[in-house]
N, C-alpha and C positions, 0 to 999 in steps of 0.2 A: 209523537205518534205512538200510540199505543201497540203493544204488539197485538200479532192475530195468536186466539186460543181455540184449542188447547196450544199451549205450547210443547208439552208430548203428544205423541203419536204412541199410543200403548203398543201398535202394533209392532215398534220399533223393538217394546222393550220383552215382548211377547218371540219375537224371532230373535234376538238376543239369548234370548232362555231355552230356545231351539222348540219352541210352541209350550213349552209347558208352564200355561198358565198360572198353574198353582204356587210359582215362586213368584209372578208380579209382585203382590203386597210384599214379601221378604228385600225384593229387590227393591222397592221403592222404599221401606222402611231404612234402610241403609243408605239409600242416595238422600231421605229426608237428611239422616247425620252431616253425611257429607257435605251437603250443599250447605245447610246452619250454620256448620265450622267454616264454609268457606267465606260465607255472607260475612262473618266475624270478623273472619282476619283481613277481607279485602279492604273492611272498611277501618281497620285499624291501621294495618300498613299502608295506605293512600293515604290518609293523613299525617301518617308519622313520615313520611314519604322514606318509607321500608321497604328497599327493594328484595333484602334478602328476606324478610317474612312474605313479599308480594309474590317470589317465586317460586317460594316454598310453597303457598297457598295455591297456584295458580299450577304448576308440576302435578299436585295432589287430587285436584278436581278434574284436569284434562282428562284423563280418560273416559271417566263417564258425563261429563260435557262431552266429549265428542261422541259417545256409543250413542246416547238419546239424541245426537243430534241438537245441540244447544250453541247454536254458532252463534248467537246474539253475547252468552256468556263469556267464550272467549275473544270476543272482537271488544268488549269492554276493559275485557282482560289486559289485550295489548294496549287499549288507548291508555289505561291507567299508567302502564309502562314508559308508554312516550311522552305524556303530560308529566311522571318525576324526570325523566330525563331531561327534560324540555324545562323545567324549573317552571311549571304550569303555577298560576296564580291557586291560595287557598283556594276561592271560590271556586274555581273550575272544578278541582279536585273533590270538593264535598258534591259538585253538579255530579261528576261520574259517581261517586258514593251514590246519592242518594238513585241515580236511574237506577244500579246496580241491584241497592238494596230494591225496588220497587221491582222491578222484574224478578228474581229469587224469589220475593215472596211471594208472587202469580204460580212460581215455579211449586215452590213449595206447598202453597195451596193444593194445588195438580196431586203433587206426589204423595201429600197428606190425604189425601180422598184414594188414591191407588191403594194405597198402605190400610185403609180404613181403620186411619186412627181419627 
């Protein structure tokens, strides 16, 4: 199922900034970073099944996964965790990979038109 978009709510990130618009693009140009490196390492450590890179990666993005409100991000988060726990089949594990990667990029889409890069 596809998610519903936007997947931000600017207004989210607009009362975040306490109305002052004019740092959206600053703040989205910085969660673009974020979320790249996160996309990276998720998919590095889920396959290497890296828990300590998984929660290093996963510590580092929680905050602004949770301030935009990105609960889809960390509930794949935890699934990634319980499937190395769980000694999940490769395949499973590239299936979370790949939703992971495909959602980020919708995300990152988003943030990339906020940032107006």
């Amino acid at each position: 199922m596809a998610p519903e978009k936007p997947l931000i709510d600017k207004q989210i990130i607009v009362d975040l900034l306490f109305g002052d618009e004019d740092y959206v693009s600053e703040f989205a140009a910085a969660s673009v970073e974020s979320f790249t490196e996160f996309k990276e390492n998720f998919e590095k450590s889920v396959l290497n099944r890296d828990m300590e890179l998984l929660r290093k990666s996963g510590h580092k993005i929680k905050p602004g996964a949770m301030m935009m409100k990105q609960d889809e991000v960390m509930n794949m988060y935890e699934e990634s965790k319980n499937l190395i726990e769980n000694e999940a089949s490769d395949a499973d594990l590239q299936g979370l990979v790949n939703k992971m990667n495909n959602y980020c990029d919708l995300l990152l889409g988003e943030l990339k038109e906020m940032a107006g890069k």
